[in-house]
BANU-172636 format. One record per atom (N, C-alpha, C, O, CB): residue in one letter; x, y, z. Coordinates in steps of 0.2 Angstrom, whole numbers, plus 5000, padded with zeros to 4 digits. Atoms other than C-alpha are relative to their C-alpha. Glycine has a CB too. Layout:
! BANU-172636
AXYZ;...
END
This chain:
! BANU-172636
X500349945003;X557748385071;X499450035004;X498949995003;X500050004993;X500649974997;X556548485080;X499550064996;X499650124994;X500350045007;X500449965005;X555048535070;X499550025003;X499050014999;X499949984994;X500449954996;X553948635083;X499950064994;X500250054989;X500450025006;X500149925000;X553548795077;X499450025000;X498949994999;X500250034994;X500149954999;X552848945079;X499650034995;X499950054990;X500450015001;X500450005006;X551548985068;X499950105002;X499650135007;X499249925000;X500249924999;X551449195066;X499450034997;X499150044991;X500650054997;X500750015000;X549849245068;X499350064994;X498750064994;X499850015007;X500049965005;X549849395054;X499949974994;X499549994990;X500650035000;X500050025007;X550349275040;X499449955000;X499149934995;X500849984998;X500750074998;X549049125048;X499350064997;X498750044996;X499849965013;X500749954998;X547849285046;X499950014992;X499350034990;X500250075005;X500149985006;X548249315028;X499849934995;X499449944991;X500750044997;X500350085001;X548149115022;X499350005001;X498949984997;X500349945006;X500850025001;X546449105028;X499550034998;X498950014998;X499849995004;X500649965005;X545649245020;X500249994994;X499749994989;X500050085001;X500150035006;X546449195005;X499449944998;X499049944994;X500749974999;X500450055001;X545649025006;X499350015002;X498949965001;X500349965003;X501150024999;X543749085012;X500250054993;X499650054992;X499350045008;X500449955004;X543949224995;X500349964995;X499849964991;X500150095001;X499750045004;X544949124984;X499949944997;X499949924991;X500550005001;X500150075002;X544548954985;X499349974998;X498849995001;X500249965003;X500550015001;X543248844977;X499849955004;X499249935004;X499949994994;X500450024993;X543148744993;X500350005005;X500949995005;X499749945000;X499950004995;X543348765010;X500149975005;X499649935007;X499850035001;X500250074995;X543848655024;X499650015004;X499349955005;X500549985004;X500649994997;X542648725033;X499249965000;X498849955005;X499950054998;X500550055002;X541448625023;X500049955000;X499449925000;X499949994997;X499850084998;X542348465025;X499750005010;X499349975014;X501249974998;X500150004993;X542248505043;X499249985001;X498949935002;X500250075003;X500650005000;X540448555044;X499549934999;X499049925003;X500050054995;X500150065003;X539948385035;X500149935004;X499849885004;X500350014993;X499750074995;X540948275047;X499650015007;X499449965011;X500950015003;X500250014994;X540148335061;X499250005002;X498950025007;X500450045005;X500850004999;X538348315055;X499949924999;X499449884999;X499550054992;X500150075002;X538948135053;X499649965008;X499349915007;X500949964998;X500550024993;X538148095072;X500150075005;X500450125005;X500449915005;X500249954992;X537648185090;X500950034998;X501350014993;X499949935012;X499349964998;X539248305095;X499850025008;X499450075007;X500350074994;X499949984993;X539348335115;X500450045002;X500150095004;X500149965003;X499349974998;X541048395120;X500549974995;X500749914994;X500149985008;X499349975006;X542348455107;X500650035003;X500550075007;X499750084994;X499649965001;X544048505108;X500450024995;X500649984991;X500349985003;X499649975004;X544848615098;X500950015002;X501150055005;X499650064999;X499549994997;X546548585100;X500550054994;X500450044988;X500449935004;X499849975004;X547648715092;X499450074997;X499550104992;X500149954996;X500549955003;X546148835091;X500250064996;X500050064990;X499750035004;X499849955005;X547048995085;X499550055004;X499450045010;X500049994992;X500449954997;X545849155087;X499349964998;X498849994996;X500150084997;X500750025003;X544349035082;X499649994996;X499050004998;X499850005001;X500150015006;X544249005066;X499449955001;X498849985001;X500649984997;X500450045003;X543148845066;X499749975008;X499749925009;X500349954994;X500350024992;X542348875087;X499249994996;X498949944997;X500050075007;X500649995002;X540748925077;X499849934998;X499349915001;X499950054996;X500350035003;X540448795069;X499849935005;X499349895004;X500349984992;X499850054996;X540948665084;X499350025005;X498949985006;X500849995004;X500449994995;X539748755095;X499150044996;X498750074999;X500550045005;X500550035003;X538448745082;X499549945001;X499049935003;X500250004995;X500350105000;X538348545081;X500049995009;X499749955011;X500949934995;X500150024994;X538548545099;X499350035006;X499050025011;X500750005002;X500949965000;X536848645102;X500350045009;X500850035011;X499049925001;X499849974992;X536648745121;X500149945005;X500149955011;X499550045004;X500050054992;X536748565131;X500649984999;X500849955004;X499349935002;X499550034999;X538448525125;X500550055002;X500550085007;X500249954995;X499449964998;X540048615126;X500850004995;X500849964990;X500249965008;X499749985003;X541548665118;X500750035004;X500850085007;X499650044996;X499249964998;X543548695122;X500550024997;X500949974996;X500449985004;X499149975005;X545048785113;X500450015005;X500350025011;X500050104996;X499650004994;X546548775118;X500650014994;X500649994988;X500049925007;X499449975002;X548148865112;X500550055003;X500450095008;X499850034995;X499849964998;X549848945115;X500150035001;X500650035004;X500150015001;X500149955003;X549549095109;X499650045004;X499050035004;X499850004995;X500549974995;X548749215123;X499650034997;X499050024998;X500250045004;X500349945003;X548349355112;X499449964997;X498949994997;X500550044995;X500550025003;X547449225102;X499549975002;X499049954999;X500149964998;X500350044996;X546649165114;X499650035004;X499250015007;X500349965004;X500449954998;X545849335120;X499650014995;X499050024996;X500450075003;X500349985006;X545449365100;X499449955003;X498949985004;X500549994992;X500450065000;X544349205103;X499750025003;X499150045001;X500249945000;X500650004995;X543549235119;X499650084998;X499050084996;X500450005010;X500449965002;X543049415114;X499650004993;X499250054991;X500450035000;X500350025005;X542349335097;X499249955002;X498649955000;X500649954996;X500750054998;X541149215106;X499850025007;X499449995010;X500249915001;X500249964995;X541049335121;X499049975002;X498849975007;X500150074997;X500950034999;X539049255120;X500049965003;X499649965007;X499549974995;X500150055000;X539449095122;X500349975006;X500949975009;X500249994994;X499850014995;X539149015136;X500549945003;X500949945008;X499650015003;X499750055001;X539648845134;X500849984997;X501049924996;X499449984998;X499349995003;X541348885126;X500650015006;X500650065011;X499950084994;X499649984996;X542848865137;X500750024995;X500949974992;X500049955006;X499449985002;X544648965130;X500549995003;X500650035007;X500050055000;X499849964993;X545948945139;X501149974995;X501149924990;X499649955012;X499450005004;X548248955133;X500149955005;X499949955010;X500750064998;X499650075000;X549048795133;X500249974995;X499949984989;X499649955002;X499550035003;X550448695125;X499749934996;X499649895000;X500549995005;X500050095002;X550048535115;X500649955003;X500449895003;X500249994991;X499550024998;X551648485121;X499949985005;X500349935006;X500550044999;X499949994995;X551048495138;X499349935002;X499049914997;X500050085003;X500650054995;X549748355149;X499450034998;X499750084995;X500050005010;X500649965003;X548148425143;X499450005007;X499249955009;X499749974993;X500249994994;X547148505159;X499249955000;X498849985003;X500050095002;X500650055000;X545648375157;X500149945002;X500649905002;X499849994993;X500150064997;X545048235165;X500049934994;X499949954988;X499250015003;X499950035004;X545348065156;X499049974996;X498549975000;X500549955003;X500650045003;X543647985143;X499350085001;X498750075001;X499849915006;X500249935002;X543248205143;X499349984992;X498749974991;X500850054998;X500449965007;X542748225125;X499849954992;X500249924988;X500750064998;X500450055004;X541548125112;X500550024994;X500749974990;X499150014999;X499550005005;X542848215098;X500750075001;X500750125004;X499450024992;X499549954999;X544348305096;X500450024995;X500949994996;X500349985004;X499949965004;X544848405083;X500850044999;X501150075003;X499550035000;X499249975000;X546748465076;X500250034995;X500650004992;X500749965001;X500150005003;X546548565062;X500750064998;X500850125001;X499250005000;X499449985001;X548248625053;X500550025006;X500750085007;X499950054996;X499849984993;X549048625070;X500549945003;X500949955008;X499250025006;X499950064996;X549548455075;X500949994998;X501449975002;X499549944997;X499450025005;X551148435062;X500550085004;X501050095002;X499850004989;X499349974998;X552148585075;X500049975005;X500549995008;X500150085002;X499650054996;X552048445089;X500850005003;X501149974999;X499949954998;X499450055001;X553648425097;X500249935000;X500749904998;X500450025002;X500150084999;X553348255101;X499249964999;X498949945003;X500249985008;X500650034999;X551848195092;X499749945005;X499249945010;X500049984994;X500350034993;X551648035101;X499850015008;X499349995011;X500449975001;X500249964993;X551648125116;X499150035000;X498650025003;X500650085000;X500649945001;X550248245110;X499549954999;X498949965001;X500250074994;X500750055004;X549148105100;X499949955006;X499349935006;X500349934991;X500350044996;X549147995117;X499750035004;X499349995007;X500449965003;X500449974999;X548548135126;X499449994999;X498949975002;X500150034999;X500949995003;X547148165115;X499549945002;X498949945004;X499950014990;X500550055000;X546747975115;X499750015007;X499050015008;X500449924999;X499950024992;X546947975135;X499250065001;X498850035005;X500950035004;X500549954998;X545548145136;X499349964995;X498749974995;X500350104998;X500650005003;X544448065124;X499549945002;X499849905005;X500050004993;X500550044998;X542847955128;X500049924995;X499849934989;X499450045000;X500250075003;X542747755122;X499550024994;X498950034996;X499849955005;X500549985006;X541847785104;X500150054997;X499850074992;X499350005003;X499849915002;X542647965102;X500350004995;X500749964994;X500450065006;X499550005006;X543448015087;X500350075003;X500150125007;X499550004990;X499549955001;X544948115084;X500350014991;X500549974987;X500749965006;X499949985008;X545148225067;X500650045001;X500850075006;X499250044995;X499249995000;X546848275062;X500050034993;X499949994988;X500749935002;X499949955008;X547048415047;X500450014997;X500550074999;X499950055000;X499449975000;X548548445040;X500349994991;X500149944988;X500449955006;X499950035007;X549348465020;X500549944999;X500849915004;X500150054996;X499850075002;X550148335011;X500550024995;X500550074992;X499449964996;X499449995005;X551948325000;X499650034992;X499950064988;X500549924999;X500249975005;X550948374986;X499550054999;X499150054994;X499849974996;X500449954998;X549948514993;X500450074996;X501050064995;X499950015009;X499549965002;X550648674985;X500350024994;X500650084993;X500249985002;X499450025003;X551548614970;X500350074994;X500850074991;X499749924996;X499949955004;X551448774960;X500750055003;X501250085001;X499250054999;X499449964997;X552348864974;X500749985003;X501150015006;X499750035003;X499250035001;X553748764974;X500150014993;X500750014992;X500249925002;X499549975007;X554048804956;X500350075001;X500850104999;X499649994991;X500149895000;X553748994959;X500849995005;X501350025003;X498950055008;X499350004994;X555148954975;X500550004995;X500850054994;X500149925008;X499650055004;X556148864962;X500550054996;X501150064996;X499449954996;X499749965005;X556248994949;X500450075005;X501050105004;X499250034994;X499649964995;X556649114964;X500649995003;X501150035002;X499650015005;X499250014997;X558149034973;X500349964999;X500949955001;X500150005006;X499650055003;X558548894962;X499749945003;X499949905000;X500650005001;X500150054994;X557848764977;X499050024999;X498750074999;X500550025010;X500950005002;X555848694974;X499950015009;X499550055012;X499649904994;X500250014992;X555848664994;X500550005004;X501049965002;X499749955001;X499350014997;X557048675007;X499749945001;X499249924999;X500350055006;X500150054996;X557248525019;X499649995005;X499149955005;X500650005004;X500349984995;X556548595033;X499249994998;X498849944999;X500350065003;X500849965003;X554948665025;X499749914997;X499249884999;X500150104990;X500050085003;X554848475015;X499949955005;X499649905002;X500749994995;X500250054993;X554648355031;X499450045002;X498950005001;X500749995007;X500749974997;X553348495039;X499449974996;X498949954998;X500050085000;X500549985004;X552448485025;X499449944998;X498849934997;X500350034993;X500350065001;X552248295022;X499849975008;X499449925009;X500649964997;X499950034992;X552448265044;X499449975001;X499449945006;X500350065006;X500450024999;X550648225043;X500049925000;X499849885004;X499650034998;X500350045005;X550548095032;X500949935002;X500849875003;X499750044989;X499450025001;X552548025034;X500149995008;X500449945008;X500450044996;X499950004994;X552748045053;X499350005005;X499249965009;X500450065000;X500750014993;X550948065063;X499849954998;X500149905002;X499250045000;X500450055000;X549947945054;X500249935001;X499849895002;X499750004995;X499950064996;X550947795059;X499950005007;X499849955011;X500649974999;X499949994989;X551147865079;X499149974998;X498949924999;X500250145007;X500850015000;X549047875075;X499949954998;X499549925002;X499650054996;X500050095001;X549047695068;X500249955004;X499949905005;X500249984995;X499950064992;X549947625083;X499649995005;X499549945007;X500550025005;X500249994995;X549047705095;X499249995001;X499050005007;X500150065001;X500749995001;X547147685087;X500149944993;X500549924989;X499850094997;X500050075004;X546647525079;X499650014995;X499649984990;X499849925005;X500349975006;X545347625068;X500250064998;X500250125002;X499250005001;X499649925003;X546247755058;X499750004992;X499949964989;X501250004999;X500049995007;X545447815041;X500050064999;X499850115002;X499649984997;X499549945002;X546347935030;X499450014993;X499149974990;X501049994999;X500449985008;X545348055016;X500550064999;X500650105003;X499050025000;X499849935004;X546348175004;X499450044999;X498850024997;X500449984992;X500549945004;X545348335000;X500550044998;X501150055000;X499350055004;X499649975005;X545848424986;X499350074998;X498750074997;X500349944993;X500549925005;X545348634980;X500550034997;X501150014995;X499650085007;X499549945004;X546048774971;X499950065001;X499350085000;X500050004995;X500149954998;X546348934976;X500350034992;X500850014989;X500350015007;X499749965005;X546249064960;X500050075001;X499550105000;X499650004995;X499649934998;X547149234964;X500050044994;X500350024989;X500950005004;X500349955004;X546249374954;X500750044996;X500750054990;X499450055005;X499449975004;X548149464952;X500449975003;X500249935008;X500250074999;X499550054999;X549849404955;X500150045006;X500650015008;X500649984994;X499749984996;X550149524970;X499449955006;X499649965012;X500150085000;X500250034995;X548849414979;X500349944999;X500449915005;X499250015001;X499350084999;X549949254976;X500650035003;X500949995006;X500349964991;X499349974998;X551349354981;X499849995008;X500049955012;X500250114997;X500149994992;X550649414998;X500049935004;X500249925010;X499350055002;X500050074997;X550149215000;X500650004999;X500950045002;X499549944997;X499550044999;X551649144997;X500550055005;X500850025010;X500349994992;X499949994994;X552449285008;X499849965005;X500349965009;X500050055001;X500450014996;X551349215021;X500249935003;X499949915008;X499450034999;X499950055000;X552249055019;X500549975002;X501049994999;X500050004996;X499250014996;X553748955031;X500249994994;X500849994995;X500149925006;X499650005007;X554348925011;X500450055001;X501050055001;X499650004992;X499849935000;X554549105012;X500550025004;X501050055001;X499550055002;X499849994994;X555249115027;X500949985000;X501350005004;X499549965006;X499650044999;X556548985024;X500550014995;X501149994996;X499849955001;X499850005006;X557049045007;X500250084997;X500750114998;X499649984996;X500249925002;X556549204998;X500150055003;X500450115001;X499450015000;X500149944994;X556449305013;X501050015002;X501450055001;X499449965008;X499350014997;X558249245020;X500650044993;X501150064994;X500049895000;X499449975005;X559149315001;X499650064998;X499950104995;X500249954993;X500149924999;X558149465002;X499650024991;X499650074988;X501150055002;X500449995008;X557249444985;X499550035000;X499150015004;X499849944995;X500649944999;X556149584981;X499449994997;X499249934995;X500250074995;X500850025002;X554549594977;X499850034991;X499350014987;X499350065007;X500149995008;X554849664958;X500449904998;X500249864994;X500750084997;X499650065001;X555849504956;X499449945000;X499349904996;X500749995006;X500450045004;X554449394960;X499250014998;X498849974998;X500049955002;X500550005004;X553149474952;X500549994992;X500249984987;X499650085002;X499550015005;X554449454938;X500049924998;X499949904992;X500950035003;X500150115000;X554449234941;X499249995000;X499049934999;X500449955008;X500750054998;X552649224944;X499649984991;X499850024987;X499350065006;X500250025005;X551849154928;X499450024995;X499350014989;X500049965001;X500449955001;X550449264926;X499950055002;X500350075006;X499549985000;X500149934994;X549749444931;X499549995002;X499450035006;X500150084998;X500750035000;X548049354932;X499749945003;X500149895002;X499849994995;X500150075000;X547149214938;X500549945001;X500649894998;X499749994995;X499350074997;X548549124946;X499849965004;X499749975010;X500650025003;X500350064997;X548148944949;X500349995007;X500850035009;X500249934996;X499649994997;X548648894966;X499649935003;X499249945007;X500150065002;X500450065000;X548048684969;X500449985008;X501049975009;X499949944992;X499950014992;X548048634987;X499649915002;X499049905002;X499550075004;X500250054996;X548048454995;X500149985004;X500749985006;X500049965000;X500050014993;X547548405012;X499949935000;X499749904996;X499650045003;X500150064996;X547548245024;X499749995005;X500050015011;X500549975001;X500550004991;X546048215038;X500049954999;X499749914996;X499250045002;X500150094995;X546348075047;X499649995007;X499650025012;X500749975003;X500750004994;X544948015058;X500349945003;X500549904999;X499050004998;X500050074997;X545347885074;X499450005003;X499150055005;X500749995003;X500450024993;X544147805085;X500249985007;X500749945006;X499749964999;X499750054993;X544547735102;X499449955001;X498849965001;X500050055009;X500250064998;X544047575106;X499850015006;X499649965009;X500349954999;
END
């Protein structure tokens, strides 16, 4: 089964403003916190997107280090360079996870994959890379949710099409923690894993609506039988303040 995908950059766009206005913590801040944990030199961002979390990499790494995104999204990848247009030490450039990664080997003191890693088509592939560009002593952080991330909106799916989760959407969702982290425990003789847990609270039920549109659940389900948007505002459980509890899995390796 090939679980690549395609991540559309409309609905990635509506997810993460949910979660800077809605939630009561951000990963941002897990981030932020990890990489005050020593020096930071040279960062890859793999998976960047339009650059959500350059700033903060090229924060910690001050003007003598350096910084690279890399995604295969062009457009995203212009959104970015025109975001950090200042920044001199920032390099952008489209590329595949899937593909050799244009870097020299023992590059980069850390390397970062932050909701991005689990559309791999061949993780192993992609996690021996990373080992292979990073430097002896370099850590590699891997972001990604967890089978119990969510859980409201598999009931919400649930009451909608009868099915809490498809198949498909259910492997993605766990693929971090069920599929990477062993490739990442073969490959890395130090692997530690931390859950973080928030909650996002959606002021009315059309802003849970628009998230859960914004959702491969959506995509795979809802959307596919053509169920209206009175229908679930009709299943959702409130017209208020609708919970919405979220768990994640960052796994940090080192190279020996």
């Amino acid at each position: 089964m090939d679980l690549s995908y395609k991540e559309k950059q409309d609905k990635l766009t509506i997810r993460i403003r949910a979660h800077k206005e809605f939630a009561n913590f951000d990963i941002a801040d897990w981030i932020d916190a990890f990489l005050q944990r020593k020096p930071r030199i040279n960062i890859l961002d793999l998976g960047c997107g339009n650059g959500n979390h350059l700033e903060l990499y090229l924060k910690h790494v001050g003007p003598n280090g350096s910084v690279c995104g890399i995604d295969r999204e062009a457009s995203l990848i212009a959104e970015a360079k025109a975001r950090y247009a200042a920044a001199t030490n920032l390099s952008l450039q489209v590329g595949s996870m899937d593909d050799r990664f244009p870097f020299e080997d023992g590059h980069f003191d850390l390397c970062f994959s932050n909701f991005a890693i689990y559309n791999a088509a061949d993780p192993r592939k992609t996690i021996g890379e990373l080992k292979r560009v990073m430097k002896p002593g370099g850590e590699l952080v891997l972001i990604g949710p967890t089978r119990n991330n969510a859980m409201e909106i598999y009931e919400f799916n649930e009451r909608l099409t009868g099915t809490a989760i498809d198949e498909i959407t259910l492997i993605r969702t766990d693929r971090l923690r069920c599929e990477i982290l062993p490739v990442v425990q073969d490959i890395f003789a130090n692997v530690v894993e931390e859950v973080i847990n928030s909650k996002l609270t959606f002021p009315d039920r059309d802003d849970f609506i628009e998230y859960f549109q914004a959702t491969m659940l959506y995509e795979e389900g809802a959307e596919k039988l053509g169920i209206s948007k009175d229908a679930m505002r009709a299943a959702c459980s409130s017209e208020k303040n609708v919970i919405l509890s979220k768990e994640m899995l960052a796994l940090v390796a080192v190279k020996e």
